[in-house]
C-alpha positions as CSV (number, residue, x, y, z in Angstrom):
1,X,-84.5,55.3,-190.2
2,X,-85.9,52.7,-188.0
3,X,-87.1,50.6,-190.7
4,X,-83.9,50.8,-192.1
5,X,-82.7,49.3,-188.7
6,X,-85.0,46.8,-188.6
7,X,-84.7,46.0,-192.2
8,X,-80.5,45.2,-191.7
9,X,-81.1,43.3,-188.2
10,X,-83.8,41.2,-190.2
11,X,-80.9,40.6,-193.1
12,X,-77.8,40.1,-190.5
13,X,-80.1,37.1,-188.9
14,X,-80.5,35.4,-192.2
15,X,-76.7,35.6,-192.9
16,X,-76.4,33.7,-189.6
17,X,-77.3,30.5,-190.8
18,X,-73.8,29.4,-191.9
19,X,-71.1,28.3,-189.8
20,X,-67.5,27.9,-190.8
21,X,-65.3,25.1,-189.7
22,X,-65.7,20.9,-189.5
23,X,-69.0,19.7,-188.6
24,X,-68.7,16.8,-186.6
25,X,-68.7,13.1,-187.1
26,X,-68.2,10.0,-185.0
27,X,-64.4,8.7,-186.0
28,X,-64.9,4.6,-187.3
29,X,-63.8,2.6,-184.7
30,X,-63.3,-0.7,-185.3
31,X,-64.5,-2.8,-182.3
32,X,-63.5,-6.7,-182.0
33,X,-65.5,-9.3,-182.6
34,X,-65.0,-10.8,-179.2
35,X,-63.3,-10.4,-175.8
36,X,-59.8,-11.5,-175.8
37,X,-60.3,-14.3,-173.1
38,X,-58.2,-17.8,-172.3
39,X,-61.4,-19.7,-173.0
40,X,-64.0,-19.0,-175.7
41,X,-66.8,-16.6,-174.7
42,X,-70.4,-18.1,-175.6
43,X,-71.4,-16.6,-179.0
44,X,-73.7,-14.0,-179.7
45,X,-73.3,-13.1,-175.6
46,X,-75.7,-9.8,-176.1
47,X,-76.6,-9.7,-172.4
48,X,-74.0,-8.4,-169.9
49,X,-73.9,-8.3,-165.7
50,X,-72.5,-4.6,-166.4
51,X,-75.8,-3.8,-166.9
52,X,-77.1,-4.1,-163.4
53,X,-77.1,-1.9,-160.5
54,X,-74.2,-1.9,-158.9
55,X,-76.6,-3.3,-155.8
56,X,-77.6,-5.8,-158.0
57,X,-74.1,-7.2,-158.9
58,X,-72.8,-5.9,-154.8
59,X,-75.6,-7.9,-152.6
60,X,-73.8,-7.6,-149.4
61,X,-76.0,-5.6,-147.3
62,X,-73.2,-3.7,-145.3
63,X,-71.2,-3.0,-148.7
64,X,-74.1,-1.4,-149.9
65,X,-74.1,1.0,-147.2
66,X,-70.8,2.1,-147.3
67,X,-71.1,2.6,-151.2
68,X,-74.4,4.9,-150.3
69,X,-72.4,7.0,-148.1
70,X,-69.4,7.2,-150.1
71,X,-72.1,8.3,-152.8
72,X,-73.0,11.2,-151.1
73,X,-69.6,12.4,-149.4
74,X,-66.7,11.3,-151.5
75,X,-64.0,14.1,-152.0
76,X,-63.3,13.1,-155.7
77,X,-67.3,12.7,-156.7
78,X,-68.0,16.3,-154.7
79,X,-65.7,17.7,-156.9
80,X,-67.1,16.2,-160.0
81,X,-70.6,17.4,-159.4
82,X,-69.3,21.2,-159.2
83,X,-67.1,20.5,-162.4
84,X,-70.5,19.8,-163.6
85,X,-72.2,23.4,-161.9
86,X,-69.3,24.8,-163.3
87,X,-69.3,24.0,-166.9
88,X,-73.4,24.2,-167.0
89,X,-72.4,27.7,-166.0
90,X,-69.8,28.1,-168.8
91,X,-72.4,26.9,-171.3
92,X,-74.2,29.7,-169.9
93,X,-72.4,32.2,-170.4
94,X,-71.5,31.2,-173.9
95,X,-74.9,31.0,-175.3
96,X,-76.0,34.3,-173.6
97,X,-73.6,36.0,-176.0
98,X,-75.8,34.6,-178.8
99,X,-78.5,37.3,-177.4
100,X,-78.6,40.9,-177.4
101,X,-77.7,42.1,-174.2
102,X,-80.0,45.5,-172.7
103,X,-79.5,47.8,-169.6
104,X,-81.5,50.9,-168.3
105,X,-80.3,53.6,-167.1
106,X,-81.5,56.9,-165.8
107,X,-80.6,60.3,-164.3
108,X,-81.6,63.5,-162.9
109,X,-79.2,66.5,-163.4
110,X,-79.5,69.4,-160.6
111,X,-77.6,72.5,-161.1
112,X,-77.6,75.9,-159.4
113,X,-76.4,79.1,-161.2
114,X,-74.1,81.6,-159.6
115,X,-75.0,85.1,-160.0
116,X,-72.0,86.6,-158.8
117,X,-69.6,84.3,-160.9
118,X,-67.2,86.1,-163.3
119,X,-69.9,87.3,-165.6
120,X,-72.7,88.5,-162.8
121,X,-76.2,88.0,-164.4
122,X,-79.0,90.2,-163.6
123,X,-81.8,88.4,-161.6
124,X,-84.1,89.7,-164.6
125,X,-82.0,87.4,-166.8
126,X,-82.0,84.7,-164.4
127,X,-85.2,84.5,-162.4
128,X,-84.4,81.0,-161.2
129,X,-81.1,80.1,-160.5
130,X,-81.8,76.3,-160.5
131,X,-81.6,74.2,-163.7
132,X,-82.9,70.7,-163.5
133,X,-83.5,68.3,-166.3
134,X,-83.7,64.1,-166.3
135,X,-82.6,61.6,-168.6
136,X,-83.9,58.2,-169.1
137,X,-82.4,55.5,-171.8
138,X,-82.5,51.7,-172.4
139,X,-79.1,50.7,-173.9
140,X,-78.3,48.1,-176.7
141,X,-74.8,46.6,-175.4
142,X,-72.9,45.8,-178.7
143,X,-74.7,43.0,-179.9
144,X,-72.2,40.5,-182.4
145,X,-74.3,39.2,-185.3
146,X,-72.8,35.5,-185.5
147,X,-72.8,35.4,-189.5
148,X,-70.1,32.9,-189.7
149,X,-71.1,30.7,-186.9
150,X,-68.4,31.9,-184.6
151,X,-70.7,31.8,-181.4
152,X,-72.8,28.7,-181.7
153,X,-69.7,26.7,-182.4
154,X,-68.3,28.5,-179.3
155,X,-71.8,26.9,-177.4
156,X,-71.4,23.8,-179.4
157,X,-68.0,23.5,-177.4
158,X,-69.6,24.7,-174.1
159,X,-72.3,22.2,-174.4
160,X,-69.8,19.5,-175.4
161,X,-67.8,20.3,-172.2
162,X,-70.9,19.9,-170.1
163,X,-71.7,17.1,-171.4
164,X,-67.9,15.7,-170.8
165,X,-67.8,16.5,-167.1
166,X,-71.1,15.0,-166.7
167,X,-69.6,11.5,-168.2
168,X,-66.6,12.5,-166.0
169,X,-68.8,12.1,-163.2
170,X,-70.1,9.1,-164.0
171,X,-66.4,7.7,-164.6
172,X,-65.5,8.8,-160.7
173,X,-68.8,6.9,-159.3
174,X,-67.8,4.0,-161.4
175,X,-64.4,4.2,-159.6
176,X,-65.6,4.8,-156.7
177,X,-68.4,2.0,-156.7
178,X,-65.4,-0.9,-157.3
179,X,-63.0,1.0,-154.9
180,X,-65.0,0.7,-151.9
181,X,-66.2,-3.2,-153.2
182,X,-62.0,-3.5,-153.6
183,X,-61.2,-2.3,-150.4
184,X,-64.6,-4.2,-148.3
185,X,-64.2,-7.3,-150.3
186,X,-60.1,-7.4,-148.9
187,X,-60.8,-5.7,-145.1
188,X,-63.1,-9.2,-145.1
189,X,-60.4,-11.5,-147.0
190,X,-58.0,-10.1,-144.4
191,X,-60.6,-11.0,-141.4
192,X,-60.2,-14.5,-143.0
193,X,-56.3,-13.9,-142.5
194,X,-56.0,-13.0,-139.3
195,X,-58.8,-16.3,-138.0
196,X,-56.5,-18.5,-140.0
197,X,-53.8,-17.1,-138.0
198,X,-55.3,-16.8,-134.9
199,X,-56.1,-20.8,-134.7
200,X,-52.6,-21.6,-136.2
201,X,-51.4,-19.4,-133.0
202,X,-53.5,-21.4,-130.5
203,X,-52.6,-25.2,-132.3
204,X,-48.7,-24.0,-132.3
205,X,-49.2,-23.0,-128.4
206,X,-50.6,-26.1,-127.4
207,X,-47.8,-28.4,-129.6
208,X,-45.1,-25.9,-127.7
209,X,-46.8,-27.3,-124.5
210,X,-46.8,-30.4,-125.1
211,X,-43.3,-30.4,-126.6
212,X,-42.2,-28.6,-123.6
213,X,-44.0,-31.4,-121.0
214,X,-42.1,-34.2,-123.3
215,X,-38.7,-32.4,-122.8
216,X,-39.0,-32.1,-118.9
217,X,-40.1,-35.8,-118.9
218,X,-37.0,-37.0,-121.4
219,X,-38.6,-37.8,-124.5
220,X,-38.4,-34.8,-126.4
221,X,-35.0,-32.1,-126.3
222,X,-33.9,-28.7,-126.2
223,X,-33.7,-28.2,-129.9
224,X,-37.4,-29.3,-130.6
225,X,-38.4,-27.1,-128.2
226,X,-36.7,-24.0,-129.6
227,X,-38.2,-24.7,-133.0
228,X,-41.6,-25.3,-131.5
229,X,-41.3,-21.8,-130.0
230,X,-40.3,-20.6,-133.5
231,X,-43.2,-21.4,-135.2
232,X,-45.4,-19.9,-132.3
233,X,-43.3,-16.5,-132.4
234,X,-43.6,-16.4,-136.8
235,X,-48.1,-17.1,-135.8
236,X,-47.6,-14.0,-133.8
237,X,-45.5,-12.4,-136.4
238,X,-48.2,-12.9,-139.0
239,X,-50.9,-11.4,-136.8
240,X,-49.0,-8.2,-136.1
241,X,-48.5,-8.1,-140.1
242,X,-52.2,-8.2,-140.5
243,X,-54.0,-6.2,-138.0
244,X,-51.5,-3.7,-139.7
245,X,-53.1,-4.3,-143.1
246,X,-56.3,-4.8,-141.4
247,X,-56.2,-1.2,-139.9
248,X,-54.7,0.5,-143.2
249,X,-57.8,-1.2,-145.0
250,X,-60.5,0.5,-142.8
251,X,-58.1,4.1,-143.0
252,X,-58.8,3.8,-147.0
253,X,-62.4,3.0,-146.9
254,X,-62.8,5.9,-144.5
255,X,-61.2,8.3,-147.2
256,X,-63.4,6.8,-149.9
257,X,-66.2,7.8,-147.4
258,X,-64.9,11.3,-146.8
259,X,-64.4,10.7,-143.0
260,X,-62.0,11.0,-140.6
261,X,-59.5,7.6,-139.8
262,X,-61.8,4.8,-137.5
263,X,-62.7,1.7,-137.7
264,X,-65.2,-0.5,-139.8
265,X,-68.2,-2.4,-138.1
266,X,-68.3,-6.0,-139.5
267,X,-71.3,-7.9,-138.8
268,X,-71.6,-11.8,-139.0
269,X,-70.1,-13.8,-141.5
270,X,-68.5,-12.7,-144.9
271,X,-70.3,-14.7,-147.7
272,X,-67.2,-15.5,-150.0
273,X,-70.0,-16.3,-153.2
274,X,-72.0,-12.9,-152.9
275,X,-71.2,-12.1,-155.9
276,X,-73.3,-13.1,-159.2
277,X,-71.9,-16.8,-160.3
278,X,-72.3,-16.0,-163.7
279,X,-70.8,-12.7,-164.7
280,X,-71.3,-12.0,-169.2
281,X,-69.8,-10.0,-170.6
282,X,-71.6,-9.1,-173.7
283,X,-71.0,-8.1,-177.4
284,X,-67.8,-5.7,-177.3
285,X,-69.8,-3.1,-179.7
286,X,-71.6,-2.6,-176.6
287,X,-69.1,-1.0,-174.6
288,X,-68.5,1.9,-176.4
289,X,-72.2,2.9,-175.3
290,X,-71.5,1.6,-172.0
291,X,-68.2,3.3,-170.3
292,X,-68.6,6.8,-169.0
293,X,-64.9,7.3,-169.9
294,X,-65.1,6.8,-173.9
295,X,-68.3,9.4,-173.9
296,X,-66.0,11.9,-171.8
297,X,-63.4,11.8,-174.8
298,X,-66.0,11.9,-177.3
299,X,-66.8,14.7,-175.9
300,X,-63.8,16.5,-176.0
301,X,-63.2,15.7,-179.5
302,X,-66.8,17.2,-180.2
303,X,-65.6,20.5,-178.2
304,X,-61.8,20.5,-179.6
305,X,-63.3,19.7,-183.6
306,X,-65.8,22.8,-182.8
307,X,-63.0,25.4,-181.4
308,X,-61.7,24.8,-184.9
309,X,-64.9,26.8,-186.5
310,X,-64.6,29.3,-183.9
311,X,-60.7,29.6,-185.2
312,X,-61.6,30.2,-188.4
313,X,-64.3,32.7,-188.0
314,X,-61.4,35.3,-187.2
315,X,-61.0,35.1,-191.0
316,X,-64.2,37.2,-191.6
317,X,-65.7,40.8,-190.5
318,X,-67.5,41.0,-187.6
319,X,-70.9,42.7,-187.5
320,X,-72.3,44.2,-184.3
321,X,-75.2,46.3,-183.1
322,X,-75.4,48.6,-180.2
323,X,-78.1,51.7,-180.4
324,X,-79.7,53.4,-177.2
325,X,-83.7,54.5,-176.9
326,X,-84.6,56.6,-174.2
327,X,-85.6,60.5,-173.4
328,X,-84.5,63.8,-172.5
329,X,-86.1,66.7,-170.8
330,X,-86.1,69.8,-167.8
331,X,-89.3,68.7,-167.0
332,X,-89.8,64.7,-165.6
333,X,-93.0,65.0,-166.3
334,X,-92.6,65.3,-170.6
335,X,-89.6,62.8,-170.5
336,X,-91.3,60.6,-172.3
337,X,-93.2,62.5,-174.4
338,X,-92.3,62.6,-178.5
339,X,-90.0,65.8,-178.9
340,X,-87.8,64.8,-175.5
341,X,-87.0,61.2,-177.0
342,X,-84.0,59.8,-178.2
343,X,-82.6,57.3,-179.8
344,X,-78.9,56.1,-181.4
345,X,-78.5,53.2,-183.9
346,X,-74.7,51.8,-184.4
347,X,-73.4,49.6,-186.4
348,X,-70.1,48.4,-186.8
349,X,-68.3,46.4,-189.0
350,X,-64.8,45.0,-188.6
351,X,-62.1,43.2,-190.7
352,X,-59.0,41.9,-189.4
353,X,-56.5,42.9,-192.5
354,X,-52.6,42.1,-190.6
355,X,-52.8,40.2,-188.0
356,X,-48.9,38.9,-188.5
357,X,-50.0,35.2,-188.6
358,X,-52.3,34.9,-185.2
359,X,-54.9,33.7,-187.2
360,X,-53.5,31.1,-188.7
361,X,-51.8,30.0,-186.2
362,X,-55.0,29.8,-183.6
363,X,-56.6,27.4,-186.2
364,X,-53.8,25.5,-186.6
365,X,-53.3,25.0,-183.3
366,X,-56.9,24.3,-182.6
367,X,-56.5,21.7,-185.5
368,X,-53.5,20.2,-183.6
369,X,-55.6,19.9,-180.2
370,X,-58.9,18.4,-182.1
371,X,-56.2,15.7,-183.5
372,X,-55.0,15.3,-179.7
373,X,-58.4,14.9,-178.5
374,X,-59.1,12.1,-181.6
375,X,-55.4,10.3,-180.5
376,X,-57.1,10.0,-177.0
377,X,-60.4,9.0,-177.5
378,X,-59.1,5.9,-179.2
379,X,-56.5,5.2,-176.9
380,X,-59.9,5.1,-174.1
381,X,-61.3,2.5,-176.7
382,X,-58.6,0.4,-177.0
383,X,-58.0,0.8,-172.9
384,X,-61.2,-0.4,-173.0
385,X,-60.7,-3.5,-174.5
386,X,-57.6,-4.4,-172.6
387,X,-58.8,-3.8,-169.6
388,X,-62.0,-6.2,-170.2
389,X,-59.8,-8.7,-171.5
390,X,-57.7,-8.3,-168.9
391,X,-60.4,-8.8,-166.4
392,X,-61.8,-12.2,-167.9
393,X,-58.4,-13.8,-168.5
394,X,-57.9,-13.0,-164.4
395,X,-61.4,-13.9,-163.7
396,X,-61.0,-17.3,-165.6
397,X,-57.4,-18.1,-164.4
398,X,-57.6,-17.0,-160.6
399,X,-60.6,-19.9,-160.4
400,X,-58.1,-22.5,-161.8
401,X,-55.9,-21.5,-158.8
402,X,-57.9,-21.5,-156.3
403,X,-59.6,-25.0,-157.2
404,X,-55.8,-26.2,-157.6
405,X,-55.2,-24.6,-154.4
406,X,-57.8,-25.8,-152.2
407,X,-56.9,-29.5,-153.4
408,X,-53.6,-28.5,-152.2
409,X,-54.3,-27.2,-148.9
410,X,-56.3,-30.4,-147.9
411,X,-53.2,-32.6,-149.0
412,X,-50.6,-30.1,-146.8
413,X,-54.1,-30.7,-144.0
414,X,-53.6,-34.5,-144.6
415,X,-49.5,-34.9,-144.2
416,X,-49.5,-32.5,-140.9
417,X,-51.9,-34.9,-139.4
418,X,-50.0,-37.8,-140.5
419,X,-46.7,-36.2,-139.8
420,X,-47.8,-35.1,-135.9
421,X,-48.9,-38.6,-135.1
422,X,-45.2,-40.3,-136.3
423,X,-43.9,-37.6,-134.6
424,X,-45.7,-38.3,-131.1
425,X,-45.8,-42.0,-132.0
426,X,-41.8,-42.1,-132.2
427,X,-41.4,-43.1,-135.7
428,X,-40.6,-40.0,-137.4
429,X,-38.5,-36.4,-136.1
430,X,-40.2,-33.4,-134.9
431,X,-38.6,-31.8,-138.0
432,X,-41.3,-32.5,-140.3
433,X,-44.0,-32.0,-138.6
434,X,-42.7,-28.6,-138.1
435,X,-42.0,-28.7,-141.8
436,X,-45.8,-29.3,-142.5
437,X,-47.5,-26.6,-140.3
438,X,-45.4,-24.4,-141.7
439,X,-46.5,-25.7,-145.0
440,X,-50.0,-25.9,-143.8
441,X,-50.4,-21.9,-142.7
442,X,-49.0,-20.3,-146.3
443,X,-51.1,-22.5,-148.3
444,X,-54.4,-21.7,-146.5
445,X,-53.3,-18.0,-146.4
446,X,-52.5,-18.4,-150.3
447,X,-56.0,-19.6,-150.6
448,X,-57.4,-16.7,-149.0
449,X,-55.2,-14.6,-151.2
450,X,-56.7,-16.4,-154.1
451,X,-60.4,-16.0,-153.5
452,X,-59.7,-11.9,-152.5
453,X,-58.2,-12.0,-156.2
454,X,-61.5,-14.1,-157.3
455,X,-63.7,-11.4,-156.1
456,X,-61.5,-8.2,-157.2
457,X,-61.3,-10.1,-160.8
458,X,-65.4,-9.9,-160.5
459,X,-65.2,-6.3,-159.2
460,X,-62.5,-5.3,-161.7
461,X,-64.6,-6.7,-164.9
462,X,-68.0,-4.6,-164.0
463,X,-65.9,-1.7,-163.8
464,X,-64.0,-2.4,-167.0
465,X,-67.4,-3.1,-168.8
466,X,-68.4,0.3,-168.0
467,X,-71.0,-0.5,-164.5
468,X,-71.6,1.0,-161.5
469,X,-72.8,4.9,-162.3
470,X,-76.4,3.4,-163.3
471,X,-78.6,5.3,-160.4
């Protein structure tokens, strides 16, 4: 009997080398030849910045420390790690039912006799009114023989959604890197903001002065006066505006960080060209190994196109094995001894025959989510490629601004000087000198605008190329 046992375990393992349902296979993707960009990218552009540390590509020595700390207390990357613990788990439990599964068990059974019950037995009969025996057994828990394949493609899923929220984690530190750059890179642009408008404040105070002291000695009137004091109360109005921004900016970096609401410690002088001057972006085939997020969906489609096998492994009978060795015996002693041991060997054999369409309609569904998964892991391709695109034609563009910008900024620089000395030299009204400080403090706020949108188009690319979770 036990070789018989043997003999059909032996036979139910070789039958367990098939699998039903798709394997998988990596969908064609056409990539691009190149980057969509306004200007030609240089050809055969193989290497790419995104391949650097992020504290290659971020140099600035504070920014580096707040992305270390966010690193390590984030909310969102916290919770990715135990998506991670949690599916390694899952992938766990999966494969364990691949395995048979054994318990032990034992017991000692005590009983006392009544010799007075209904039926009285004489104490000749009964010399010993105890009756004690033990049992001992190790247990076979109903072990499935995966003849179609219905359990590894059940791990094949589990792995594949390990693997998926381990690239989801690397997606949230990617995020994460360029958020806290975003953030640092405009608290500092907004620094620039508030100088700018700090020394506007002080130059408008001492023209109200002297506008004032001409008024009271009859060269200048009321009405220049008023409009002098305008300009000085719109300076203050701008300040208020961006200590506002300024103490949002440092709230959102101190979430990124997972800390309470405070402020940020700046130390000297922001370096406006920290970042690297020359930023490739490398053959498009390259990102699709590159981004975290297109491996994620990859993933999923591997997990959904397996869930499909175990769908259609409901079609065939299920074998499993469950059988118990152990012993019995009144005597602990001879409980393991030949004539007090025991043993059961079951197997079972089942066929769905009427199942009123479940079945089907479990792989047809899984069939449906598989094609869900495929719709989105091209959709993260071509998101891909916009988003690169969209990062270059910003990077390229925002530098044509700002060079157009600074040019204008020194001519606005140019006609407030001229227009402030016809003003005091009588020759012209107060009205356009007015008119050209105005001028004077959008355009060099513009500019500053401009270069935060210079760096955040830098910051934005090496996220859209896929950098930043390279530890």
């Amino acid at each position: 009997m036990k070789s018989q046992a043997i003999a059909m375990i032996v036979a139910a393992s070789l039958l367990a080398g098939c699998a039903v349902g798709p394997n998988y296979h990596r969908p064609d993707v056409q990539a691009p030849a190149n980057f969509r960009a306004p200007e030609p990218l240089p050809p055969a552009q193989a290497a790419s910045f995104a391949d650097l540390k992020w504290w290659d590509v971020f140099r600035d020595t504070q920014l580096q420390d707040l992305i270390k700390s966010a690193l390590a207390h984030n909310y969102d990357l916290r919770d990715a790690a135990v998506r991670v613990e949690a599916a390694q788990a899952s992938l766990g439990i999966a494969r364990s039912d691949q395995y048979p599964q054994a318990g032990a068990s034992g017991d000692v059974n005590v009983t006392r006799l009544s010799r007075n019950g209904s039926l009285p037995l004489p104490a000749a009969l009964v010399p010993s009114q105890n009756r004690n025996w033990g049992q001992a057994q190790l247990n076979l828990l109903s072990f499935e023989v995966d003849l179609w394949g219905r359990l590894r493609r059940a791990t094949e899923a589990a792995r594949a959604n390990l693997l998926g929220a381990e690239e989801n984690r690397k997606a949230v530190i990617t995020t994460l890197v360029s958020n806290v750059a975003t953030e640092y890179f405009t608290l500092r642009e907004l620094d620039g903001q508030l100088e700018i408008a700090r020394q506007t404040l002080a130059t408008r105070q001492e023209s109200l002065n002297l506008t004032t002291s001409r008024r009271n000695h009859g060269i200048a009137t009321e009405l220049e006066v008023k409009q002098t004091e305008q300009l000085v109360a719109t300076a203050g109005v701008t300040i208020a505006n961006l200590q506002q921004q300024i103490e949002q900016a440092e709230n959102q970096i101190t979430l990124l960080l997972g800390e309470n609401p405070s402020g940020i410690a700046r130390q000297g002088a922001f370096d406006e060209n920290i970042l690297p001057p020359e930023v490739p972006a490398g053959l498009p085939s390259t990102l699709l190994d590159r981004r975290p997020d297109i491996h994620a969906a990859e993933q999923n489609l591997i997990a959904a196109n397996a869930n499909i096998g175990v769908a259609k492994a409901a079609y065939f009978p299920q074998l499993s094995l469950s059988g118990l060795l152990g012993g019995q015996s009144t005597q602990l002693s001879s409980l393991f001894n030949g004539p007090s041991s025991t043993w059961t060997f079951i197997p079972q054999l089942s066929q769905p025959i009427f199942t009123a369409g479940r079945i089907g309609s479990n792989v047809r569904l899984s069939e449906s989510q598989r094609e869900i998964a495929l719709v989105q892991y091209e959709k993260t391709i071509q998101t891909a490629f916009t988003e690169v695109s969209n990062a270059l034609i910003a990077h390229q563009r925002v530098q044509e601004a700002r060079i157009k910008q600074e040019t204008l900024v020194a001519a606005l620089e140019e006609r407030k000087r001229l227009a402030y000395m016809r003003y005091q030299g009588g020759v012209d009204t107060q009205l356009n000198a007015l008119d050209a400080d105005r001028d004077l403090l959008q355009a060099k706020l513009d500019l500053r605008q401009i270069k935060l949108n210079e760096l955040l188009s830098v910051v934005q690319l090496y996220k859209a190329l896929g950098g930043g979770w390279q530890s």
